[in-house]
N, C-alpha and C positions, 0 to 999 in steps of 0.2 A: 687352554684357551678360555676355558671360564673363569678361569683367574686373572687373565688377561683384562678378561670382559670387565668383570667386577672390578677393575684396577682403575678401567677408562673409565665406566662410570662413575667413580668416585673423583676423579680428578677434573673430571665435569662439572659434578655438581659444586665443586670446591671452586673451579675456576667461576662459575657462576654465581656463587654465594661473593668470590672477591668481587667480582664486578659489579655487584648489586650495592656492596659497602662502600665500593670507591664512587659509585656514582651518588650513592645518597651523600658521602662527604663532599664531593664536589657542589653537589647541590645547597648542604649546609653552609659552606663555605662562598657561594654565587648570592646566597639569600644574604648573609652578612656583607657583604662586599652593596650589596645591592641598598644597603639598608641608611639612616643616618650618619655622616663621622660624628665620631666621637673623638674628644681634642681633650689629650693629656696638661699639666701645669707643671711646671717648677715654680718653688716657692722664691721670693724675691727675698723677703722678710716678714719676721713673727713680730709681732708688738703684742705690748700688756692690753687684757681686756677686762674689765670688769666681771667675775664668773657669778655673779647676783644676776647680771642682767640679761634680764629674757628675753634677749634682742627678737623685735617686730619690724625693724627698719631702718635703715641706716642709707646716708645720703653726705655727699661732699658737695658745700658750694664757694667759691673763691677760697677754694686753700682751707675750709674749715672740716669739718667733721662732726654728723651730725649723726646721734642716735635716736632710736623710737622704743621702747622697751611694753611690754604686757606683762597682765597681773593682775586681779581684782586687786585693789590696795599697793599695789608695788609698779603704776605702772608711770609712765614718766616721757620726756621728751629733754634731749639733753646735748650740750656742746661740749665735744671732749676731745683733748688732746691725743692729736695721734701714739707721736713717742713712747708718753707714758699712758696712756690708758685710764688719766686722769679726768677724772668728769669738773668740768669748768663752771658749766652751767645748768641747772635745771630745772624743769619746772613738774611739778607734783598733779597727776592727774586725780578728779574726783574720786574716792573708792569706789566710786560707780560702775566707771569707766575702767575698760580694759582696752589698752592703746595698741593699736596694729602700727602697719605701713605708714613711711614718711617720705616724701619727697621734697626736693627745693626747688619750689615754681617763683621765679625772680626774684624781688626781694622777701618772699612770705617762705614760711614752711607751714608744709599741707599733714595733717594727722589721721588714717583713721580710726575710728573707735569701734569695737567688735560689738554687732548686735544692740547697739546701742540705737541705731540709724542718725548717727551724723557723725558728721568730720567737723575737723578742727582748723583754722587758721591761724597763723601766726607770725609776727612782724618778725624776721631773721635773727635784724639785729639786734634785738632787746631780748626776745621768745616772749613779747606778752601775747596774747588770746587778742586778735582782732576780730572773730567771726564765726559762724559755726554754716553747717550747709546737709542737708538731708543725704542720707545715702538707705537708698531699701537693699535690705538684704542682711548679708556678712558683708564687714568691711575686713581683706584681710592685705594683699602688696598696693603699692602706690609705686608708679615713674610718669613721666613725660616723654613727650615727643617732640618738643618745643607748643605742641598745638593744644591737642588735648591732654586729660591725665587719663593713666590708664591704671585701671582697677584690678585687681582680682580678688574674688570671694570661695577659694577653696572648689571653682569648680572644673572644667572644663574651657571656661568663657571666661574673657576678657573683659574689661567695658571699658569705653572711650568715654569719657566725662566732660564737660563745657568749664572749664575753668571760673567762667565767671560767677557762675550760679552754683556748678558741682551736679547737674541734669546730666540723665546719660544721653549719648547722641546713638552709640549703636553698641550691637554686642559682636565679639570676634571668638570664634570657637577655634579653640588649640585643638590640633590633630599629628600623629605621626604615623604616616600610612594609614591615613583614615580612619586611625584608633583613636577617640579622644584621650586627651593628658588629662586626668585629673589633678586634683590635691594642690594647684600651683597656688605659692604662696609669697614671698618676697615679689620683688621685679625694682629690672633698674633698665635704664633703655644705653643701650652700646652700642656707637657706631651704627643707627638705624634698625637694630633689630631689639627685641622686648627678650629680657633674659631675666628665668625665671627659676626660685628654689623650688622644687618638688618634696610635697612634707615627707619625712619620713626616707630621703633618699639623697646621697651622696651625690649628685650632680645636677647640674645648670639646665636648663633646657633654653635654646635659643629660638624665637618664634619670626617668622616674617610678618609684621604687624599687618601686612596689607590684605595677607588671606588666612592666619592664624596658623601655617605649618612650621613644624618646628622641622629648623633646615640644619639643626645637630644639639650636641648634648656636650658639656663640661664636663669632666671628668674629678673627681673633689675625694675621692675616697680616701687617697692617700694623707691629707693632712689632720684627722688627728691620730696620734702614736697608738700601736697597735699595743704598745704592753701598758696603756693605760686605762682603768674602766670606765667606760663610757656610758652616762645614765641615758634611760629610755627618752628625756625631754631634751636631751641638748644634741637636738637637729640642725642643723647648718640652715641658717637663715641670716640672711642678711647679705646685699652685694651694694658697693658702693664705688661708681666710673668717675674717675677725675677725667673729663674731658680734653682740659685744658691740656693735660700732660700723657693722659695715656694709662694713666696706674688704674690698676683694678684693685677689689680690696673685695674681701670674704670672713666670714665668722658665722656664729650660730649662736645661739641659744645657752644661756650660761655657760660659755666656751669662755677657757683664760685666755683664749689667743686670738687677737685681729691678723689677718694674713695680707698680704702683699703676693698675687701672684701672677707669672707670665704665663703667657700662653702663645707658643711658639708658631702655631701650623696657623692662628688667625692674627701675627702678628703686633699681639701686645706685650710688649716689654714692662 
């Protein structure tokens, strides 16, 4: 009988222990289900990339392809052929300057310049320097909205900027589940939402520009090859939306390869 005993008790406590494990898994598994998607890519296509270039920003307007690159002395703004990876045009920044985020606001592309406090202007089609415009802070991603430009400086926050002057109008704090997002760094605006590089991490963050949550994340880890060595600076920066057509485009940081990729669960081919 006390063997008996001792038998039940132990088969108690075991059944109690399972039950405790499968509800904490269930729990773990209700919390992620509960949490952002996260949206996988197939790659469309690899194109040549310049691996010099310390891509800060990268933008497409009418079929072209435009980079932003960083660097005391190496840093530059350039019109380069997709195919080859050929740089077409460029223009040589002060060794002063260290060149961030670029975007293409109509016919001008916009520059910024790291800790320098201004941005840059520029006539598309020539790339001469039409202008320059105060920016307090880090100037680090640049996109549009059609309305205003929107900023990021490595923090949490966003800023909406007045195009015409380059004044901020208001600031938008990124959150995911009321966590702030730091570190964000590129931005390109898709289809209505501000989608952002995170330094130092393998995927996208998607933000609702209207209240700063990020309503899911990219997934990027898989594209560069895992049996190649990977140096600590050559972080995934850079995202560049053909509107017109749909193509999405991805690189980083002295990366030989510009990517082409879809993205199946939000429909980009």
């Amino acid at each position: 009988m006390r063997l008996s005993a001792a038998l039940c008790s132990v088969a108690l406590l075991l059944a109690a222990c399972l039950g405790a494990c499968l509800a904490g898994c269930l729990a773990g598994c209700l919390a992620v289900q509960a949490g952002v998607p996260v949206s996988q890519v197939r790659i469309v296509a690899r194109f040549p990339h310049d691996p010099n270039a310390f891509t800060q920003g990268l933008a497409f307007a009418e079929g072209e392809l435009y980079e932003g690159t960083g660097g005391y002395g190496s840093s530059s703004l350039r019109r380069v052929d997709l195919a080859s990876g050929r740089v077409l045009e460029r223009v040589e920044l002060p060794r002063q300057f260290f060149g961030e985020g670029i975007t293409a606001w109509r016919d001008e592309l916009i520059q910024l310049i790291w800790r320098a406090g201004i941005g840059l202007r520029y006539c598309r089609a020539s790339l001469a320097e039409n202008g320059r415009f105060a920016v307090a802070g880090e100037g680090w991603g640049l996109t549009h909205d059609g309305r205003h430009w929107i900023m990021s400086d490595g923090s949490a926050e966003l800023r909406l900027l007045e195009p015409a002057t380059g004044e901020e109008v208001r600031r938008l704090r990124v959150s995911d589940d009321g966590k702030a997002v730091r570190r964000l760094n590129e931005l390109e605006f898709v289809r209505g939402e501000v989608w952002a590089n995170i330094w130092y991490q393998d995927r996208l963050a998607r933000i609702d520009p209207a209240d700063g949550r990020v309503l899911g994340y990219v997934d990027l880890s898989d594209l560069w090859p895992e049996e190649r060595k990977r140096e600590r600076a050559q972080v995934l920066n850079g995202i560049a939306f053909e509107s017109a057509t749909g193509r999405l485009f991805v690189t980083g940081k002295r990366w030989p390869w510009l990517y082409r990729i879809a993205i199946p669960a939000l429909g980009i081919e």
